[in-house]
N, C-alpha and C positions, 0 to 999 in steps of 0.2 A: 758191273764192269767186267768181272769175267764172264759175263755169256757174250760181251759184247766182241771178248777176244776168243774166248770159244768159236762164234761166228766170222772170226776174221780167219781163223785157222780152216775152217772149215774150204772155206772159199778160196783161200791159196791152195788147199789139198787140192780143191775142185779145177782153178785153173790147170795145177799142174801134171791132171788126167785129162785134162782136153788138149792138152799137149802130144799126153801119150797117145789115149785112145778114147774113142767116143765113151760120155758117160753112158752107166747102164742103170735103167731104172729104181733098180735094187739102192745104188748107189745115192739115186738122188733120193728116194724115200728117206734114208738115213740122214742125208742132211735136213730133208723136212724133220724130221723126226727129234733129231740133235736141235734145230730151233726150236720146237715147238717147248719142249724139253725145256730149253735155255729163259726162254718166255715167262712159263711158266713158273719155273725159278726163281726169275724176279721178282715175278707176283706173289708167292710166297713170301720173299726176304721183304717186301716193302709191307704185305700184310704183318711182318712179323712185327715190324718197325714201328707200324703203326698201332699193335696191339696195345702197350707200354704208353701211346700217348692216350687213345683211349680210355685207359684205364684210366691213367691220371684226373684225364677231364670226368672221366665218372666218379672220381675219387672226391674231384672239387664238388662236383654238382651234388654228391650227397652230403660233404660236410657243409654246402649251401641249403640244404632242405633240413640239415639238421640243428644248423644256429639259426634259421628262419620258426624252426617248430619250437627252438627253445626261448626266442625272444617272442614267440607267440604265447608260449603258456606262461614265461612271465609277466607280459602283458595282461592274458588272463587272472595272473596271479592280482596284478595292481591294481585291476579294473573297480575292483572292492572298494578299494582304499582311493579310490580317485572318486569311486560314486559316493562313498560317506563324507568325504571332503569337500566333497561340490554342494551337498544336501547341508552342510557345517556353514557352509558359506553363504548358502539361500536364505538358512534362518535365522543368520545375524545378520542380512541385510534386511530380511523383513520385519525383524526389531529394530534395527535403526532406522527402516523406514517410518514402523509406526510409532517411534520416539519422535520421530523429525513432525509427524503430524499432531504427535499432542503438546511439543513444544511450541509450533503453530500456532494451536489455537488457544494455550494455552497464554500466547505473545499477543493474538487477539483481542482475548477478554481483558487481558493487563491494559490492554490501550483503552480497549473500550471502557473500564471502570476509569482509567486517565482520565477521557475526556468528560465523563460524566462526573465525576471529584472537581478536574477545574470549573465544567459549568454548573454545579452548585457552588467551588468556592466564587465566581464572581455574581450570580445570584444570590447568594449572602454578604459579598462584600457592598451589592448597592442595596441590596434591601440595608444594612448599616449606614448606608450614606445618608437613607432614604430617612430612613428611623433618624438620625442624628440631624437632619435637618431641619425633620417635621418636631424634633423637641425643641432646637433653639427657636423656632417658629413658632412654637406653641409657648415656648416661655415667654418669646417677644412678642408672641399680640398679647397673651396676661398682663404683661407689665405694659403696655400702649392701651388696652381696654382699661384696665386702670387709672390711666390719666385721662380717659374719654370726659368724667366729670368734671373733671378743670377745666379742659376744654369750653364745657358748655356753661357751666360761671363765668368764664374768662368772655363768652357769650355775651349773655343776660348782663353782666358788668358793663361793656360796650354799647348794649341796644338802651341799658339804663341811663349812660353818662350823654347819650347824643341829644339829649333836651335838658344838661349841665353847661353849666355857664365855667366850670373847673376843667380848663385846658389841661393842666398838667397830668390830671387823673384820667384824663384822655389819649394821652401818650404815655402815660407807665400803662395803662390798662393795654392799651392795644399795642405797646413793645414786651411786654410779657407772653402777651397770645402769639405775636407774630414767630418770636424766638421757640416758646416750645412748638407751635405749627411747621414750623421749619427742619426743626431737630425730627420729629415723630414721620415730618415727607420723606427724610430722609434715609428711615427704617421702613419706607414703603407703603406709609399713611397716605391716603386721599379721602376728602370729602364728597358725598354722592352727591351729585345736582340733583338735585330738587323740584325749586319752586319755579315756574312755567315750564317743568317738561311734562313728557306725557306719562302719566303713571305707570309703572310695569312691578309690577308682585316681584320682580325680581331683586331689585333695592329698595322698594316705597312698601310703607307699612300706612294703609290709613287709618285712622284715626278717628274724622269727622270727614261730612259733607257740608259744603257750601252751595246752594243753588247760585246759578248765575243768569244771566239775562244773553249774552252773545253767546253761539251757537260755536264757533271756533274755540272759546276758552273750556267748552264741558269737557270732561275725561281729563282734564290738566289738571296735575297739581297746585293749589290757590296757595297754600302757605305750608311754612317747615314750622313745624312744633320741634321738633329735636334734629339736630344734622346726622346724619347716617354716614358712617365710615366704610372702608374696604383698607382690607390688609394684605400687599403681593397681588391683588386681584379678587381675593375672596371679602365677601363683605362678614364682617366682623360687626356690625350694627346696622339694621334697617336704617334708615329715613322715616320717623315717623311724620305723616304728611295731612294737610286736609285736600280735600278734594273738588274739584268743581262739577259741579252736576246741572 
């Protein structure tokens, strides 16, 4: 501000000698001179000015470089402590990893011994069924083989009394037979046919042979010497049989 009135003075001086008398060179140098002067002056006062903020900002920018280098070396300081903590963390996950695999397979084999415990217990439970059936079964054809002989009296009693002139001994005989026959079908007794089938080893036991004369009746059984039973299915007594040949 004052060169700027510096130079105002200058220039009223200046009018007020072209008034008088022409300038003389000497005179204007010195005004060049007095501005040059003034100019520079300011360039000065505003370097000065600006010195102070400069500083400042150099002032921030090192205590920027200096909280950057000290959040740096405590960074380096923590890097320790963050890599032991991250390596803490790895090996308790790879322990629980390899707990999670042996509780696995450890949940595996518990099933798989499961499944193998039930399918023994129900392969034991029917082998039990199997066993308890085949002994009431075996108790019940003993005590039905047992009555086979009555049976075959009760037989021979019948084939005895059909050339008896005794009705009555003819109906107790044959209401005796028919009742236990009945009761014994009932526990799954059948009698094997017999006489004119064709012989099969499978129920017929022979015996004897009969020759015979027609060509259709050979390989037939001729006659029952004893009746042959089956119990459930399974034969419990051949057919003892004669044969035709």
């Amino acid at each position: 501000m004052s060169a700027i009135l510096l130079l105002a003075d200058n220039l009223i001086s200046l009018q007020s000698l072209r008034t008088v008398s022409p300038p003389s060179r000497v005179f204007v140098f010195e005004i060049k001179e007095n501005y040059d002067m003034s100019k520079k002056n300011k360039e000065n006062r505003n370097k000065v000015q600006e010195e102070p903020r400069n500083t400042a900002n150099a002032a921030e920018k090192a205590e920027e470089v200096e909280k950057e280098a000290t959040e740096c070396k405590e960074n380096d300081k923590e890097a320790p402590e963050v890599d032991e903590e991250a390596k803490k963390i790895e090996e308790k996950l790879a322990k629980l990893l390899k707990e999670n695999e042996e509780l696995k397979a450890s949940v595996a084999k518990e099933k798989d011994d499961y499944i193998r415990l039930m399918a023994d217990f129900e392969n034991f439970r029917r082998h039990s069924a199997e066993a308890k059936l085949e002994l009431v079964a075996s108790a019940s054809a003993d005590t039905i083989k047992g009555l086979l002989p009555v049976l075959d009296d009760c037989e021979r009693a019948m084939k005895m009394l059909e050339t008896s002139a005794d009705e009555v001994a003819k109906e107790g005989t044959a209401l005796i037979f028919n009742k236990l026959m009945s009761y014994l079908k009932s526990k799954g007794l059948e009698a094997i046919k017999a006489k004119g089938e064709k012989f099969d080893t499978d129920f017929h036991e022979a015996v004897a042979q009969f020759p015979v004369q027609e060509e259709d009746k050979k390989g037939l059984v001729y006659d029952v010497v004893q009746t042959g039973y089956t119990l459930g299915g399974k034969v419990i007594r051949y057919a003892k049989v004669v044969v035709a040949i």
